[in-house]
DRENTIZA-542407 format. One record per residue: residue number from 1; x, y, z of N, C-alpha, C, O, CB in turn; residue in one letter. Coordinates in steps of 0.02 Angstrom, whole numbers. Glycine has a CB too. Example, Ala and Ser with C-alpha at 12.3 -4.5 7.8 and 13.67 -1.06 7.14 Angstrom:
! residues 2
1	660	-284	390	615	-225	390	660	-165	390	712	-166	423	565	-224	452	A
2	642	-112	354	684	-53	357	645	2	394	670	57	402	704	-30	286	S
//
This chain:
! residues 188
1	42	-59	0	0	0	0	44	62	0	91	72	39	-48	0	61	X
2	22	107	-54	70	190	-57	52	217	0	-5	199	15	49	254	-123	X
3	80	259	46	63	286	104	102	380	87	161	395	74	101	228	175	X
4	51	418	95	50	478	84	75	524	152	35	521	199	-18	491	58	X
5	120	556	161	121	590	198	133	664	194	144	679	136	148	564	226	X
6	135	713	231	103	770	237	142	820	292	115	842	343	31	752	255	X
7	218	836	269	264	888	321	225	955	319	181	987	290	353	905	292	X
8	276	952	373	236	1043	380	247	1092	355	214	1144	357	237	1080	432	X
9	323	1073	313	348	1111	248	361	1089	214	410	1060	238	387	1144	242	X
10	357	1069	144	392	1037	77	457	1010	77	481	1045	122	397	1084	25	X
11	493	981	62	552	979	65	586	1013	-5	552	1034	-52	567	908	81	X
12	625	1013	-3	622	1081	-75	686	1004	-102	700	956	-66	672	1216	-52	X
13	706	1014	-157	767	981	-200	813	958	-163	806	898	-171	801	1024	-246	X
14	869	968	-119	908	978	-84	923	928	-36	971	890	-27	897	1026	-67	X
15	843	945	5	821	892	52	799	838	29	831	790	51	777	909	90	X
16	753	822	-10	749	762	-63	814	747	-50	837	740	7	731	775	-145	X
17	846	740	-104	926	701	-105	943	696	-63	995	668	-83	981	719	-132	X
18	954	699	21	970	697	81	927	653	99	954	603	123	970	754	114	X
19	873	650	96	831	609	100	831	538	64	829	487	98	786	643	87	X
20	832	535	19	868	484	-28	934	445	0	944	385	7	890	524	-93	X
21	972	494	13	1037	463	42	1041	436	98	1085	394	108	1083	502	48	X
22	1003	451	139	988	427	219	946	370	210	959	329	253	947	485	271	X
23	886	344	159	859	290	150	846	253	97	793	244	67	823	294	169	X
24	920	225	88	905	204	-9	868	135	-22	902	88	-2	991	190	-59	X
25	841	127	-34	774	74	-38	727	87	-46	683	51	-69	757	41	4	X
26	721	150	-27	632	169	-17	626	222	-99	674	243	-132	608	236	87	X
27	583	227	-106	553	278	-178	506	330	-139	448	322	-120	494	225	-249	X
28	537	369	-133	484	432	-89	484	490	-166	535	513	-193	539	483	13	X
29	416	501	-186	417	556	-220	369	625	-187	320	619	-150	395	530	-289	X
30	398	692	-211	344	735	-191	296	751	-226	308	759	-286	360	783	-174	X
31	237	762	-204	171	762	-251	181	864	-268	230	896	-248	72	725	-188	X
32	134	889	-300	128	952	-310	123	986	-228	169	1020	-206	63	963	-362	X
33	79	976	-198	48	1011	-131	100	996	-78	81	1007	-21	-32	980	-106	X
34	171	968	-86	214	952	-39	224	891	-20	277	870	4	203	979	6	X
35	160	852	-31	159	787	4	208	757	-10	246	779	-54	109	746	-4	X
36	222	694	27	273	649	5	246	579	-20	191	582	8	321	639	62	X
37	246	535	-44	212	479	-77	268	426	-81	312	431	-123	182	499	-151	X
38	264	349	-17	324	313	-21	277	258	-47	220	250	-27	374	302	49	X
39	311	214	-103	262	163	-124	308	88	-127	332	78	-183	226	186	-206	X
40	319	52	-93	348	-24	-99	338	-37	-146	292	-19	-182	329	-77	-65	X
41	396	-87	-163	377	-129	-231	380	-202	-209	412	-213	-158	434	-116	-301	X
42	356	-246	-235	373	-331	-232	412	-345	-251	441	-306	-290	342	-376	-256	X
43	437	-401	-239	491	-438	-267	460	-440	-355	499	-416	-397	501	-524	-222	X
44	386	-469	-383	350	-467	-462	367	-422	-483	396	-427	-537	278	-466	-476	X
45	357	-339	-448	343	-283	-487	430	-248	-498	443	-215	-549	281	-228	-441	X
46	487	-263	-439	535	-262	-458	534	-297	-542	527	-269	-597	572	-289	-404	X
47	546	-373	-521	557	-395	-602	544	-357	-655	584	-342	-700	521	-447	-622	X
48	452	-329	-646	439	-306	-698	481	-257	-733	498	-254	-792	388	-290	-691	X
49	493	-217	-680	525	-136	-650	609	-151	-726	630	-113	-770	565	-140	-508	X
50	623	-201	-712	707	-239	-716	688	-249	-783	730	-224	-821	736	-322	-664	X
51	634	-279	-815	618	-300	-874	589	-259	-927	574	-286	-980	582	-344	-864	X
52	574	-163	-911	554	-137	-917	631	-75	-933	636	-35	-980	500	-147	-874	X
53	679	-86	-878	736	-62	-886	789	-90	-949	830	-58	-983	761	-71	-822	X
54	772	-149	-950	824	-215	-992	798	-153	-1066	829	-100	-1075	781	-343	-994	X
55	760	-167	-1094	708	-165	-1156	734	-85	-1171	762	-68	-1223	607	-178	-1135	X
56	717	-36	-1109	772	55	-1133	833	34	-1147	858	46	-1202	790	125	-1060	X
57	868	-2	-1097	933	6	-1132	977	-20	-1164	1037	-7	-1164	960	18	-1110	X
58	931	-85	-1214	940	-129	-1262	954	-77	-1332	994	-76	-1379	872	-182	-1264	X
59	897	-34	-1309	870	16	-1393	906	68	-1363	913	115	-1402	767	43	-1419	X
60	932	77	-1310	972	152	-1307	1056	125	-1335	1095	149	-1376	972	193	-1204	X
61	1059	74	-1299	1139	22	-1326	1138	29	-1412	1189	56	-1434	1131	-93	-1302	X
62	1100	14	-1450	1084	20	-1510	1077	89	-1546	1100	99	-1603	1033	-12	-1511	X
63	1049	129	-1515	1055	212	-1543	1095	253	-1528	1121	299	-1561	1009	251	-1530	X
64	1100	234	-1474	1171	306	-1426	1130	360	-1449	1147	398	-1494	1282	322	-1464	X
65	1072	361	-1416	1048	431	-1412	1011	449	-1359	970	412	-1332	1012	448	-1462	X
66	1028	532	-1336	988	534	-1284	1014	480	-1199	1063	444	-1196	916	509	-1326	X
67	969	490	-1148	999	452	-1109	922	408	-1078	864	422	-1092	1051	502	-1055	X
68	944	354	-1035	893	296	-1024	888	319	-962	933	356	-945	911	215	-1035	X
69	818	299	-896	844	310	-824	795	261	-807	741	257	-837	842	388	-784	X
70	811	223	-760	783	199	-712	726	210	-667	698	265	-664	818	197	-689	X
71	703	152	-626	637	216	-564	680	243	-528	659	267	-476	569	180	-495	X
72	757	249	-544	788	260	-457	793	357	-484	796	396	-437	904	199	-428	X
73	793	384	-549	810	451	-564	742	497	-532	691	474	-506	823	458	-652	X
74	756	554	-541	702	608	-509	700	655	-563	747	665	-601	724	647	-432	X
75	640	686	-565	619	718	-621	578	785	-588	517	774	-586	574	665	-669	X
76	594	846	-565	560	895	-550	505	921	-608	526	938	-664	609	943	-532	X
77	450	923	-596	402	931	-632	407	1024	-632	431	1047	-581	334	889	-602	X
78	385	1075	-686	358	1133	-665	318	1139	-615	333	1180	-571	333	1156	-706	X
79	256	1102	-607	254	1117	-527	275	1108	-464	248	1112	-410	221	1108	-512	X
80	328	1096	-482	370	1055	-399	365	992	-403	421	973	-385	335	1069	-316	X
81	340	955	-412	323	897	-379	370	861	-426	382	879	-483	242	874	-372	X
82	403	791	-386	448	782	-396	449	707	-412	440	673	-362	481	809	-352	X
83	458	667	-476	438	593	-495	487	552	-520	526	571	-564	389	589	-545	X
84	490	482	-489	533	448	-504	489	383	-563	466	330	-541	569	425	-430	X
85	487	400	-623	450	367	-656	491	268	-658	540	259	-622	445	417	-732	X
86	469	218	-691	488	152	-669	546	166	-745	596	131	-743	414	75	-664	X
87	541	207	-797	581	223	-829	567	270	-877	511	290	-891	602	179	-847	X
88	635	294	-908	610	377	-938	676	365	-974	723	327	-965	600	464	-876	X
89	655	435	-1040	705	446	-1090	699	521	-1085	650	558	-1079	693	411	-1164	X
90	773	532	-1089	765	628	-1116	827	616	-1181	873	576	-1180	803	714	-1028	X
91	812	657	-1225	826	680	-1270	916	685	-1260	946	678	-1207	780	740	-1276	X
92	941	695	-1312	1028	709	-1320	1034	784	-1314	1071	817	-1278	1065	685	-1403	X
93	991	800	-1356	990	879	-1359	964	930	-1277	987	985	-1261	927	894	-1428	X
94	922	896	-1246	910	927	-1191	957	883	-1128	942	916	-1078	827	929	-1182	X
95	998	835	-1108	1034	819	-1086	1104	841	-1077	1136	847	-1025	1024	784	-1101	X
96	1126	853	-1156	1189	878	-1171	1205	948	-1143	1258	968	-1121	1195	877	-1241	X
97	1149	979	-1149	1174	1040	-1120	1178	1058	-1045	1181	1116	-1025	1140	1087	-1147	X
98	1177	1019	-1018	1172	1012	-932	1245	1026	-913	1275	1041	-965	1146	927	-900	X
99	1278	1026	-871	1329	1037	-831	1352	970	-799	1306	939	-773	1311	1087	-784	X
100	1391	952	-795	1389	864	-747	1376	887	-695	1346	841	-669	1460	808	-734	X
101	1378	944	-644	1363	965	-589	1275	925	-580	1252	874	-554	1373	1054	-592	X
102	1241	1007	-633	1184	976	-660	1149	905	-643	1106	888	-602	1200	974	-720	X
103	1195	863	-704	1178	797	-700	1172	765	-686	1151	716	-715	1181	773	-708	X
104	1198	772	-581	1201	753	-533	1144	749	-485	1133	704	-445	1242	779	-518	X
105	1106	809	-497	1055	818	-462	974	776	-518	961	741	-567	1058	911	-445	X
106	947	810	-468	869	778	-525	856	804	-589	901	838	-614	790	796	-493	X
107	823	799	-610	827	817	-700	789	866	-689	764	856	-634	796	760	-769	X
108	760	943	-722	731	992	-696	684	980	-775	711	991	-829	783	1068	-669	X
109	632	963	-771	577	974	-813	566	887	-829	604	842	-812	598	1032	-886	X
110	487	879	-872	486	819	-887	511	772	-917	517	798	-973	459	816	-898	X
111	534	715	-923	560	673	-980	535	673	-1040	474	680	-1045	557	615	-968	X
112	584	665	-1116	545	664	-1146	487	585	-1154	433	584	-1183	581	689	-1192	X
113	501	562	-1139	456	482	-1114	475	457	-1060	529	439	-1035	464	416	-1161	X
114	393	461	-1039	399	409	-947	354	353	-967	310	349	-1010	355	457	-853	X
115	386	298	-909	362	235	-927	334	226	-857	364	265	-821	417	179	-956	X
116	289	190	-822	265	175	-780	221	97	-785	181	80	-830	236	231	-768	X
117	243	52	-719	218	-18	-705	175	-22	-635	183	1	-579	282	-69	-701	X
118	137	-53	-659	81	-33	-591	104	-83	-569	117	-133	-602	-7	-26	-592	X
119	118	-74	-474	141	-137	-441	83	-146	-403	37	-109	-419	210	-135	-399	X
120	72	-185	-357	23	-206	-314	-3	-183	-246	-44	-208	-207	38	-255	-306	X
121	35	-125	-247	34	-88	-189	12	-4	-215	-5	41	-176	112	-97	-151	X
122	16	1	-300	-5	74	-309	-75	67	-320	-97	11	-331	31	115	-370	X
123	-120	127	-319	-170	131	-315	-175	173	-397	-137	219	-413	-189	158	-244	X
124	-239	142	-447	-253	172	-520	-236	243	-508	-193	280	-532	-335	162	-551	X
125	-281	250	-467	-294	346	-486	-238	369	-448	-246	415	-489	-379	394	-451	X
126	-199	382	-419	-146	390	-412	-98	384	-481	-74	434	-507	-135	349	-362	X
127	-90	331	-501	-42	298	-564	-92	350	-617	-61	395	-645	-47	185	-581	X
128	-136	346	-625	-158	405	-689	-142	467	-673	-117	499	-719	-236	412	-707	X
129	-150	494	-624	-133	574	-592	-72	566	-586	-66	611	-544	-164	602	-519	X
130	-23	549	-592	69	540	-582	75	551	-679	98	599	-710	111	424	-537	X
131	42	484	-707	45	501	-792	25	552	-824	54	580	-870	13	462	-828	X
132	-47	570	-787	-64	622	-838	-26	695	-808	-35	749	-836	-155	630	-845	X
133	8	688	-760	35	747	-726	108	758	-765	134	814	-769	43	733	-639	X
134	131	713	-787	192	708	-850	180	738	-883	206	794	-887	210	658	-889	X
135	127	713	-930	92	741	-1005	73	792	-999	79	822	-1053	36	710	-1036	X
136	53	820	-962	54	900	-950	101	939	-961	106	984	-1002	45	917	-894	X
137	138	919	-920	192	957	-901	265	935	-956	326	929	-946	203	939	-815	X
138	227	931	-1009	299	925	-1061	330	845	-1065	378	841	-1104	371	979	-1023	X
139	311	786	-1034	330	731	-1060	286	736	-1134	232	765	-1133	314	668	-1007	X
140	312	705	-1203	286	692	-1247	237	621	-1275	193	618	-1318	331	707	-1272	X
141	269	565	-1226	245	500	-1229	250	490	-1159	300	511	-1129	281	450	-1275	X
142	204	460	-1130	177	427	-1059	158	353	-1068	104	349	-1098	109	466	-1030	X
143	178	309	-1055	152	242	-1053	139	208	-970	181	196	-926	208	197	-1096	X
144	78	201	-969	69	141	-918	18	79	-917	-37	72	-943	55	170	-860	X
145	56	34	-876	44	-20	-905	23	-51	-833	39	-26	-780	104	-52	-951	X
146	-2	-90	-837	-63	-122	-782	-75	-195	-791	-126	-225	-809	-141	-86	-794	X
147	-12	-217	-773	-30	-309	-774	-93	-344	-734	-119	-399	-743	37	-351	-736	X
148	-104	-300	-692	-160	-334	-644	-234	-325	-690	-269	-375	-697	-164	-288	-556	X
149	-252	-272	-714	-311	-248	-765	-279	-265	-827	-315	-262	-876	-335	-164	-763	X
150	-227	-280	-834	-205	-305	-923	-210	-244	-976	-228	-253	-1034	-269	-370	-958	X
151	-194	-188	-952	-218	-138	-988	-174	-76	-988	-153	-47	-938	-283	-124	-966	X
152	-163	-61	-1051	-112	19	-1061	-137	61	-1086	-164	64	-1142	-50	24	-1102	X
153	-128	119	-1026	-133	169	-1057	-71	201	-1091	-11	185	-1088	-161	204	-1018	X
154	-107	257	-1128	-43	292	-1173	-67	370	-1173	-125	390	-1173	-35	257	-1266	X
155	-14	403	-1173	-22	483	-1179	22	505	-1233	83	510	-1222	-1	524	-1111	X
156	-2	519	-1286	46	567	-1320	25	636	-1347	-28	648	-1377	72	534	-1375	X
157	83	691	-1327	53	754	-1331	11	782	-1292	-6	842	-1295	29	758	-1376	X
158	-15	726	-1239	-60	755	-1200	-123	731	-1184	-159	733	-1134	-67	804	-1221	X
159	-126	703	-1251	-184	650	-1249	-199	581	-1224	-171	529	-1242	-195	641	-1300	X
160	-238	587	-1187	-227	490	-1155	-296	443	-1209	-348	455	-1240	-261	480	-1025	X
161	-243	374	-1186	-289	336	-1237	-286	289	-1205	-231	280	-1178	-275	324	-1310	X
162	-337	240	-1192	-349	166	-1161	-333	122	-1187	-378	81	-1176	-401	146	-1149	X
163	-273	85	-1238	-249	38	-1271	-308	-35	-1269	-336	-58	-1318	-174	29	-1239	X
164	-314	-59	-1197	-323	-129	-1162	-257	-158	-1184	-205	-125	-1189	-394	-179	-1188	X
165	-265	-228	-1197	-222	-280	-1171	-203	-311	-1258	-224	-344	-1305	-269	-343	-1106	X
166	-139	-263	-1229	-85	-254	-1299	-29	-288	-1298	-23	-292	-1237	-56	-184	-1312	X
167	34	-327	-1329	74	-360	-1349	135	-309	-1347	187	-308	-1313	52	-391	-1408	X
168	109	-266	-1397	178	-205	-1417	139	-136	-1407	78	-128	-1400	215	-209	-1516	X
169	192	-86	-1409	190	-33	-1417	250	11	-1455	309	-3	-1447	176	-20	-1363	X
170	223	75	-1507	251	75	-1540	279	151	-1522	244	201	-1523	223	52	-1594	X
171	362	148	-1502	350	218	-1439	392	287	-1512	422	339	-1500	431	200	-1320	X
172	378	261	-1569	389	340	-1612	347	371	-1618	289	352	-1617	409	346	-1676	X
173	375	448	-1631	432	459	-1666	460	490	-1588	484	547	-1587	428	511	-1745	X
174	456	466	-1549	475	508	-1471	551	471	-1468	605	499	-1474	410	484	-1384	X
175	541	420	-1460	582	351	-1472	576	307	-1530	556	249	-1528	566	307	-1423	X
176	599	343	-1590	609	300	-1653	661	244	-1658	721	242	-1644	626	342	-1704	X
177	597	174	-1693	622	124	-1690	608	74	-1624	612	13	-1628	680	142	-1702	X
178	593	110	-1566	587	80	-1517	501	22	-1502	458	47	-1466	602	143	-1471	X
179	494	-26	-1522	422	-58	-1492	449	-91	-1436	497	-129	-1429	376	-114	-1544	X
180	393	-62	-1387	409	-90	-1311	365	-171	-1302	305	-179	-1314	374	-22	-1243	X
181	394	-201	-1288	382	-279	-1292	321	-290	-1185	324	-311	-1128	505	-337	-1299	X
182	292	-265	-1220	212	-246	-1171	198	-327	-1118	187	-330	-1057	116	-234	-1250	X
183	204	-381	-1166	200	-429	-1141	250	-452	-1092	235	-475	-1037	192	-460	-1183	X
184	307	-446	-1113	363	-459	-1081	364	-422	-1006	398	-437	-957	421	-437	-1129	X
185	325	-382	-1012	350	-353	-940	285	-375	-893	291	-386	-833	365	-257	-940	X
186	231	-379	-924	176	-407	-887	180	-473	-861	143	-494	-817	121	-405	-924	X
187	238	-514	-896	237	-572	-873	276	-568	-836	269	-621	-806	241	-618	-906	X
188	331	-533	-806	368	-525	-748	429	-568	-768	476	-575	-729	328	-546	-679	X
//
């Protein structure tokens, strides 16, 4: 179960990563309103998590473009709120120009593609309000995927779409060339 909590001040960037460093295991993200949001994963939804990572950086090994991240990266949204998607791509061109200082800290705006795996402990509407809170805010492609309902959604541009219970996905021209192997990760 995600468990929401609620300081009496935000933790701003800074503290995050301090926070992070003092408890690495845990996935604490900040919501817009400050909150904090820690969500477990299983041993299944790891796999998935792992099988979902394998597949970015198979096609990133193959393109050398742009960079791949993990759920473990952080992504400051324009509104503050702060997301560790289960995986994400940004661009060469908006990467490159960072600072390694920079590159150190959380990424400051959306990915250009976030990927998200519903584990057994997140709650839908939560997992849609985290996606569609991407697509807003400048991710171009949003995928999530829902082994338990068998069902993906997709956002591109902004727009969400209810796939159901799909095999592939075809993640251009965001990620050209890339079909995400849908099954593979549902089966853990």
């Amino acid at each position: 179960m995600a468990v929401v909590f609620r300081p009496l001040s935000p933790p701003d960037d800074e503290e995050m990563l301090a926070l992070h460093g003092l408890n690495p295991g845990y996935r604490v993200e900040r919501l817009a309103d400050g909150s904090l949001l820690v969500s477990p994963n299983g041993a299944l939804g790891s796999a998935r998590n792992a099988e979902l990572t394998r597949q970015l950086g198979n096609w990133h090994h193959a393109r050398r473009t742009g960079k791949i991240f993990d759920s473990s990266a952080g992504f400051v949204l324009p509104d503050r709120s702060l997301f560790g998607p289960d995986g994400a791509y940004v661009s060469e061109e908006r990467w490159s120009v960072l600072s390694r200082a920079r590159q150190e800290k959380y990424f400051t705006g959306a990915p250009d593609a976030a990927f998200e795996v519903v584990s057994q402990s997140d709650e839908r509407a939560q997992q849609l309000a985290k996606c569609a809170s991407f697509a807003l805010q400048g991710s171009a492609l949003v995928v999530l995927i829902d082994p338990y309902r068998r069902t993906v959604d997709v956002w591109r541009e902004g727009a969400q779409a209810e796939l159901g219970d799909i095999a592939e996905l075809d993640c251009a021209p965001v990620m050209p060339a890339f079909v995400l192997d849908v099954a593979a990760i549902v089966a853990g």
